[in-house]
GUTI-409714 format. One record per residue (C-alpha): x, y, z. Coordinates in steps of 0.02 Angstrom, whole numbers, padded with zeros to 5 digits, always signed. Example, Ala and Ser with C-alpha at 12.3 -4.5 7.8 and 13.67 -1.06 7.14 Angstrom:
2
+00615-00225+00390/+00684-00053+00357/
//
This chain:
576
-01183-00602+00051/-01322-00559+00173/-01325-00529+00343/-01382-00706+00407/-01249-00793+00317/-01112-00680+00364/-01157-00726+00555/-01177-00895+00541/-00998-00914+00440/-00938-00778+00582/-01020-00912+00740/-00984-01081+00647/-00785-01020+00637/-00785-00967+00811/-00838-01122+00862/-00726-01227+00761/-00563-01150+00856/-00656-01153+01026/-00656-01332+00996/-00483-01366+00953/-00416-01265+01086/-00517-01312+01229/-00435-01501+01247/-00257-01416+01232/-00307-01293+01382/-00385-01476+01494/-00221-01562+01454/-00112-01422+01550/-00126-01534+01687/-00089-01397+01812/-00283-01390+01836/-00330-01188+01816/-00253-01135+01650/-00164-00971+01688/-00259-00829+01593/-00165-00661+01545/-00206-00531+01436/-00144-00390+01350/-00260-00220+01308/-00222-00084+01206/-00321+00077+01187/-00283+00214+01008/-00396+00376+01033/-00375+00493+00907/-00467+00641+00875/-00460+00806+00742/-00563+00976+00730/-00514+01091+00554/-00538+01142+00396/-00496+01011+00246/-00499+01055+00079/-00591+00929-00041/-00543+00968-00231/-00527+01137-00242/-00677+01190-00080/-00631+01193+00110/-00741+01101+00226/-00755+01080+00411/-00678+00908+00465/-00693+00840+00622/-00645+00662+00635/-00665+00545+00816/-00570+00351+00788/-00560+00233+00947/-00506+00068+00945/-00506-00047+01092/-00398-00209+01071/-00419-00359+01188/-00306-00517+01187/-00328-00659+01307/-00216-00796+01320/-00250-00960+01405/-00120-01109+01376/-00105-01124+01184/-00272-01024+01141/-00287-00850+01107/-00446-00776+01112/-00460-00563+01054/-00563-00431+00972/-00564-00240+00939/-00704-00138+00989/-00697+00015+00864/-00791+00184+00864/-00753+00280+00697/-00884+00432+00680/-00849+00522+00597/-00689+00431+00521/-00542+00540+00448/-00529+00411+00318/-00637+00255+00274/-00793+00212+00323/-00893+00255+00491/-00874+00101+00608/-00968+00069+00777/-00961-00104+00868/-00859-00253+00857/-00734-00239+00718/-00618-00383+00734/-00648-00559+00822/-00555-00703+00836/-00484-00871+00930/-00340-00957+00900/-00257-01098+00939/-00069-01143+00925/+00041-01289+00983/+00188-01406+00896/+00169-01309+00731/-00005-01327+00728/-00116-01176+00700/-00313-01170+00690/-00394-00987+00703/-00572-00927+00665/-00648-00744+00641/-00551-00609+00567/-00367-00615+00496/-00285-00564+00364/-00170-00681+00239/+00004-00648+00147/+00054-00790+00026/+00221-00787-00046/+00238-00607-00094/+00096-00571-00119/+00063-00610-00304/-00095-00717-00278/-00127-00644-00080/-00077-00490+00017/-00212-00445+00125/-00181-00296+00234/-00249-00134+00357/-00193+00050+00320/-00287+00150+00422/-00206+00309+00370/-00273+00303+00209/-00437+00178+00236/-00381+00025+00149/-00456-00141+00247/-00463-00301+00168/-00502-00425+00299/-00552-00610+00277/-00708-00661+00416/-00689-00878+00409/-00577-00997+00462/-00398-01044+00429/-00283-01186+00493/-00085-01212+00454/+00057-01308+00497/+00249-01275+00492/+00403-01340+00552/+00565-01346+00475/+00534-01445+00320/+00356-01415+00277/+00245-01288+00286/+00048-01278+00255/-00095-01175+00266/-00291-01209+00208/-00404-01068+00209/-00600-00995+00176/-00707-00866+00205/-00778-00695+00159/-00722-00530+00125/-00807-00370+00117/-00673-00233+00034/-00748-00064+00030/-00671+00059-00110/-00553+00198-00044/-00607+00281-00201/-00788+00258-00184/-00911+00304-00039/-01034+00166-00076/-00952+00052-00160/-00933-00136-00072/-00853-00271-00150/-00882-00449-00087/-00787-00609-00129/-00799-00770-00052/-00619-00865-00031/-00552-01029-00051/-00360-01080-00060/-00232-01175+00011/-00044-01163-00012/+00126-01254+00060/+00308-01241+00045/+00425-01404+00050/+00605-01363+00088/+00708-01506+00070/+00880-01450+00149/+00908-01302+00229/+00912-01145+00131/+00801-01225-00024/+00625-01202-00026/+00482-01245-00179/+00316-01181-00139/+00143-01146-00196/-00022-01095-00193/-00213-01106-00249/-00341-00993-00222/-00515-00996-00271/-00625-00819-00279/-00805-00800-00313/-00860-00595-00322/-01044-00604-00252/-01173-00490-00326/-01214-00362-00235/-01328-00179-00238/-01157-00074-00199/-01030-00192-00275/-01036-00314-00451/-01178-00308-00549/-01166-00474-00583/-01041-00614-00521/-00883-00682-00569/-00765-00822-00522/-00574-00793-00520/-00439-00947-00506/-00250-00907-00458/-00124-01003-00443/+00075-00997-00401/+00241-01096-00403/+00387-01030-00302/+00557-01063-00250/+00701-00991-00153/+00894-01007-00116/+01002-00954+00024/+01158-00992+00017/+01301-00928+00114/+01298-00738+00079/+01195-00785-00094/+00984-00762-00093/+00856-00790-00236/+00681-00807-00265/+00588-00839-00412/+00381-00832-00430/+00239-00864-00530/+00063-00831-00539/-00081-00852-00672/-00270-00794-00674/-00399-00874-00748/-00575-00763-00750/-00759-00844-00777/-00832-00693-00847/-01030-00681-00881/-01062-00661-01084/-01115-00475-01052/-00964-00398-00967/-00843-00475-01095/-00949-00402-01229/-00978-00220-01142/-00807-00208-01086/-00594-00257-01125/-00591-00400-00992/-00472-00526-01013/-00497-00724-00961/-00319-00744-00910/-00174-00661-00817/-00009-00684-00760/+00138-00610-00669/+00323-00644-00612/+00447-00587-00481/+00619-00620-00468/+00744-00557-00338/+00938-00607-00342/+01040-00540-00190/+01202-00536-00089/+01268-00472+00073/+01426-00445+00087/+01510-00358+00241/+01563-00220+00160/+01441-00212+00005/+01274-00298-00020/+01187-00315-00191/+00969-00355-00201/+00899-00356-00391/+00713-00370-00412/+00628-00399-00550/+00417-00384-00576/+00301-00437-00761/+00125-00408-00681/+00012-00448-00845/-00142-00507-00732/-00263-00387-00856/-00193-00292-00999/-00333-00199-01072/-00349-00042-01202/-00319+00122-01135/-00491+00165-01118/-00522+00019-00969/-00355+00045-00912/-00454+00179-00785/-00595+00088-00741/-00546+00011-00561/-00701-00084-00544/-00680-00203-00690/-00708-00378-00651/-00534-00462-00754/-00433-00329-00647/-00297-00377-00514/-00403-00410-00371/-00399-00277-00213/-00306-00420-00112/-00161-00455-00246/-00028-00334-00164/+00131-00401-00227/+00285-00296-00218/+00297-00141-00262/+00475-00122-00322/+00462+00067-00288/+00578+00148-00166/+00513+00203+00004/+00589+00342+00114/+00529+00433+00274/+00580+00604+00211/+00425+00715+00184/+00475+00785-00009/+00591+00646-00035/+00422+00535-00011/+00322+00673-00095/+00206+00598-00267/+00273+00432-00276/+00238+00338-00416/+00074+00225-00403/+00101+00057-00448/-00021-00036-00575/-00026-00237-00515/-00132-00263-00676/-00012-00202-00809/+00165-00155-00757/+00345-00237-00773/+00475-00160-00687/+00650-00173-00579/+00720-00096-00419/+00899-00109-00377/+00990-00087-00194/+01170-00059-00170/+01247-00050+00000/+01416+00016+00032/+01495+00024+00201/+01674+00078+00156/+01722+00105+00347/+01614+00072+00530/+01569+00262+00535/+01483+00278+00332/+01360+00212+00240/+01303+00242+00072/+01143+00158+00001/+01124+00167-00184/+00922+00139-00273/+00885+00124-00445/+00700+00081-00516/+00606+00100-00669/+00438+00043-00747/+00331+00048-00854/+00166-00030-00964/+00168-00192-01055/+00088-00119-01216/+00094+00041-01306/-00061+00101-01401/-00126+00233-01527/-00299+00312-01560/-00377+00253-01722/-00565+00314-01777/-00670+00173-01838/-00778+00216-01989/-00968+00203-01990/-00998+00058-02105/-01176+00028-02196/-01278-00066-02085/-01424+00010-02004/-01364+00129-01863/-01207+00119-01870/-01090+00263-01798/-00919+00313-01803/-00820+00256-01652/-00669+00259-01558/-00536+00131-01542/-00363+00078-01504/-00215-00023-01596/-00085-00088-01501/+00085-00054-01588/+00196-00146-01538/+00193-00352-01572/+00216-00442-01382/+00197-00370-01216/+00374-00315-01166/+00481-00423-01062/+00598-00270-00997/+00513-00083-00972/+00538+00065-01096/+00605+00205-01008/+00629+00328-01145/+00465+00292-01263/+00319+00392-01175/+00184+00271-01246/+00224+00162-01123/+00207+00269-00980/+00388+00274-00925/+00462+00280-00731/+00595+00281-00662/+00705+00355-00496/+00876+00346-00417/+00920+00399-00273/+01099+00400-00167/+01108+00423+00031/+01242+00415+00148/+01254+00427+00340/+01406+00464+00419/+01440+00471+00619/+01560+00613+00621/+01583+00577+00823/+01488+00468+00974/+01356+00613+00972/+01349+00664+00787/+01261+00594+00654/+01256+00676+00489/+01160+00623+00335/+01153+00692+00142/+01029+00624+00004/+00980+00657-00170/+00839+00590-00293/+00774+00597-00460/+00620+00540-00504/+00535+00569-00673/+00356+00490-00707/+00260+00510-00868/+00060+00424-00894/+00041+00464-01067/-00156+00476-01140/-00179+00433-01311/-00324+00578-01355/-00468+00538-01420/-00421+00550-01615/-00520+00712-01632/-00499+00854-01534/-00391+00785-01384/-00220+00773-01454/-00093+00629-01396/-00004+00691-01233/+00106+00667-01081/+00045+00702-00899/+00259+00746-00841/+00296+00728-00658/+00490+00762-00624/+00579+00804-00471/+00749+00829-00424/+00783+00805-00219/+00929+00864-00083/+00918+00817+00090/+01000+00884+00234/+00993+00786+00416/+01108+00799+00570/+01044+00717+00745/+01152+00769+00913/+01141+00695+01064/+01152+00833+01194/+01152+00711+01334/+01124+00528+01343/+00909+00589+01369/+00937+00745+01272/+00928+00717+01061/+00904+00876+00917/+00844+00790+00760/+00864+00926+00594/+00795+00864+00419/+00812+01035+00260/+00751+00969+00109/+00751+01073-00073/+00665+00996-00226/+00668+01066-00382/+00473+01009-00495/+00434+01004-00668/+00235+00972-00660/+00125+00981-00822/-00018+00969-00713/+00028+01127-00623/+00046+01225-00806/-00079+01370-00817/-00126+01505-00927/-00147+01684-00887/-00321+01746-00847/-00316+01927-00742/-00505+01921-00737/-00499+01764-00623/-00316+01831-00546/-00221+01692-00607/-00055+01698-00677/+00020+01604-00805/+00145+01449-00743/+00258+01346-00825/+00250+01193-00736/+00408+01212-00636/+00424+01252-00454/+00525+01220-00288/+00480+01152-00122/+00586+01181+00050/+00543+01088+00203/+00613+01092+00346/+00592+00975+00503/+00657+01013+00694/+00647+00892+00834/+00699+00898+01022/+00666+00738+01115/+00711+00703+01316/+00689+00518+01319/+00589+00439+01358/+00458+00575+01432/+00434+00689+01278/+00459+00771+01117/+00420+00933+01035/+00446+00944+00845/+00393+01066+00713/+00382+01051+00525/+00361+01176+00408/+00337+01177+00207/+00354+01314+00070/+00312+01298-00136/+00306+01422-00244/+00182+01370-00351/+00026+01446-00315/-00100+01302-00395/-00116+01184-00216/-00280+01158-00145/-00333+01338-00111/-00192+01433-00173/-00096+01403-00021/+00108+01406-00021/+00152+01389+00158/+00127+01260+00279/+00165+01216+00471/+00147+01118+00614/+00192+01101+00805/+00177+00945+00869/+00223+00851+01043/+00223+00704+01137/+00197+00673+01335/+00237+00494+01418/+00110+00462+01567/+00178+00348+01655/+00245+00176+01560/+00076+00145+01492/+00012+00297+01422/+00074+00423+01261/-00023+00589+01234/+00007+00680+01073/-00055+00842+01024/-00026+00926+00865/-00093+01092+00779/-00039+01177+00624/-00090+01121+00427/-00018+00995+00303/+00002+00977+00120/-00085+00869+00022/-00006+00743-00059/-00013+00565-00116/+00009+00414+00005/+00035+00243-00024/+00039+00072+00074/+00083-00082-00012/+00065-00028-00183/-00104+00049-00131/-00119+00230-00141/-00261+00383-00109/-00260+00595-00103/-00226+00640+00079/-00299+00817+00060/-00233+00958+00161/-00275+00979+00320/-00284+01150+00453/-00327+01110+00623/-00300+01029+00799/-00272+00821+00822/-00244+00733+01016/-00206+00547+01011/-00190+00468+01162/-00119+00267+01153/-00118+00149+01297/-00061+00001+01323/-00064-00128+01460/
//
């Protein structure tokens, strides 16, 4: 979408809640409306070395981002002035980043500009910032809503610009249309859905040529007494052009489910959760290609089903979830046995809808003809439940148990373990690439105490071991290039150490150790000192120096390489 349009779709929706909002701020009848405001200021700033693949590079990275909210009667007018250049991760960004005005009264809800939408969860629409790893997918138009405590509604439009976190050029643009409602007819019982309308513009850095996507979803829920449920669905429909269907494994329809059954109990509570997302089963060889048009669309974030934690090796290569071809579970069990313990129990697995084999396609007798590659499926339906012991499908799966126990007013002790074992399997190529297993395991303990000194005065310890089996990390001798032959397997230690005097500052330092010598540029041993200083009740400096692992990070089912890091970071945050 060019330029022009973008501002007049950017001035007209501006407009549209300035004049909603205006007669609510006349009617105040108090004759000045009182204005206030809130303003927040994030600086952030890093000088270093960062290692991209397997070569260091200097990094030095400058993000500021001024937010402004004004409030006058029922209308909210903001915007974030943002100065990202260079950016540690995403795109360089000076000027106005995010505008909007809103308007809110009785249940009533009009706002124009920038926002971003969550619809359900997230099957059809999960639109969301992570700025730690450069994922932005915000909506520039207009949306209005109503709710109250029977009915809920929202109607919605505009365009989207998504730039690829796995790109440097590319831009994706889709212009949006949907609406969706809930009715809930007693308390507790709610039936829902949704319709959304998506037309992918052609662009020079984004689809070659255009597409039109239609999703739609039905949903209800229960609560009742200490019961809870929810049941979804969503299906895809895809207006392809002739040529991509023909060129490529793109698929005209989709769906995808999600179930959750829970209870909470006071001394245990039980959450189920179940995901099918079959919104673009394709043959292995388009299963990589992120781009395709038939693919779960950047904006479909549904849940994840994966277990999070705020450990650093406990957290370390999580598995990355596929919305376009994965069914899965995730089970939580809470026990609370007595007021001073706790013991939450996780269980998850996934894996692929279809499992597939290479097969070589004979040259037949017409006129240049070759030999060629394909792929048979082999089993008869998509699967319903995941395979967690046949490595065609890509198994996963993880369990985890941790328990926190106050051992006194001052003492708090916590012990953790995990096991996670991921396989993506590749099929070869029928020749010379044999059928294989890329084999991620890892077997977790974690260690944590926190002591109060004094009611200002806290000491935080985390010790985590991990024991790794890695096939990617297998390597044969070679003494002319000095590298030595590894098996795959390794360990990892980390330790964290935090003293905090609340609420003026904190000093904390983290430290990491592998022995496997094959991270980005050999390196086994990692550290960092970090701190934070309170200026005043507005202000918090942080200052941190010291180098990090690489690793994989995820938000919402979206995940990128954070690449390791030596260096020196200040962030200063205010907010008024």
């Amino acid at each position: 979408m060019n330029l022009p349009l973008r501002l007049s779709a950017a001035l007209l929706a501006f407009a549209l809640a300035l004049a909603v909002s205006i007669p609510a701020v006349a009617q105040n009848g108090t004759g000045i409306p009182r204005i206030d405001y809130s303003l927040s200021n994030e600086f952030r700033y890093g000088i270093g070395e960062r290692y991209e693949g397997e070569n260091p590079f200097r990094k030095e990275y400058l993000e500021n981002l001024f937010n402004t909210r004004f409030f006058v009667g029922d209308f909210t007018l903001g915007f974030r002035a943002q100065i990202d250049k260079p950016r540690e991760y995403g795109r360089d960004t000076i000027g106005i980043k995010e505008y909007y005005a809103e308007f809110r009264r009785d249940g009533i809800s009009a706002r124009a500009g920038n926002f971003y939408n969550l619809i359900g969860r997230g099957l059809v629409m999960n639109s969301f910032e992570s700025r730690p790893i450069g994922f932005d997918a915000p909506t520039l138009g207009v949306k209005l809503g109503y709710d109250d405590a029977d009915f809920s509604a929202q109607a919605f439009g505009g365009l989207m610009d998504f730039a690829d976190i796995l790109s440097n050029t590319r831009v994706e643009q889709y212009l949006l249309r949907g609406a969706s409602g809930e009715v809930r007819p007693t308390t507790g019982v709610g039936v829902g859905g949704s319709y959304l309308a998506v037309s992918g513009q052609r662009t020079p850095n984004g689809f070659r040529r255009p597409f039109d996507s239609y999703l739609r979803e039905i949903f209800t829920r229960l609560n009742y007494k200490q019961l809870s449920a929810y049941l979804n669905y969503a299906d895809k429909r895809n207006q392809i052009s002739d040529f991509v269907r023909q060129t490529g494994d793109s698929n005209e329809r989709g769906n995808g489910w999600y179930g959750m059954l829970g209870y909470t109990g006071e001394m245990l509570s039980v959450t189920a959760q179940y995901k099918s997302y079959q919104f673009d089963l394709v043959k292995p060889s388009f299963q990589a290609t992120s781009d395709r048009q038939s693919r779960a669309l950047p904006f479909q974030n549904a849940p994840t089903l994966v277990p999070e934690y705020s450990k650093a090796l406990l957290d370390r290569n999580p598995h990355a979830v596929d919305f376009s071809d994965e069914v899965g579970f995730m089970v939580d069990v809470v026990l609370t046995p007595m007021e001073e313990l706790s013991v939450t129990l996780q269980g998850a697995g996934a894996s692929r809808h279809n499992a597939w084999q290479t097969v070589i396609i004979p040259a037949d007798t017409t006129p240049n003809s070759k030999e060629r590659t394909d792929y048979q499926r082999l089993n008869e339906s998509p699967l319903k439940f995941p395979s967690l012991s046949d490595i065609t499908y890509s198994p996963y799966w993880e369990a985890s148990a941790h328990a926190e126990y106050d051992a006194s007013e001052d003492l708090t002790l916590g012990l953790a373990v995990q096991r996670r074992d991921n396989r993506v399997y590749r099929e070869g190529d029928g020749k010379l690439i044999a059928p294989h297993s890329e084999d991620y395991t890892a077997s977790t303990l974690m260690l944590e105490g926190e002591y109060a000194i004094t009611n200002r005065h806290n000491l935080h310890a985390i010790f985590e071991v991990q024991d790794v089996f890695d096939t990617k990390k297998k390597t044969a001798a070679n003494d002319s290039l000095g590298i030595k032959a590894s098996d795959g397997n390794f360990n990892n230690v980390a330790l964290t150490l935090e003293f905090t005097s609340s609420p003026k500052w904190s000093v904390a330092g983290r430290f990491e150790y592998t022995t496997t010598e094959s991270e980005q540029g050999g390196q086994q041993l990692w550290g960092t000192l970090s701190g934070t200083y309170r200026i005043g009740d507005a202000h918090t400096l942080s200052l941190e120096y010291g180098s990090t692992r690489a690793g994989i990070v995820c938000t919402g089912g979206v995940c990128r390489l954070v690449n390791s890091f030596t260096g020196f970071r200040i962030g200063l945050v205010s907010k008024l």
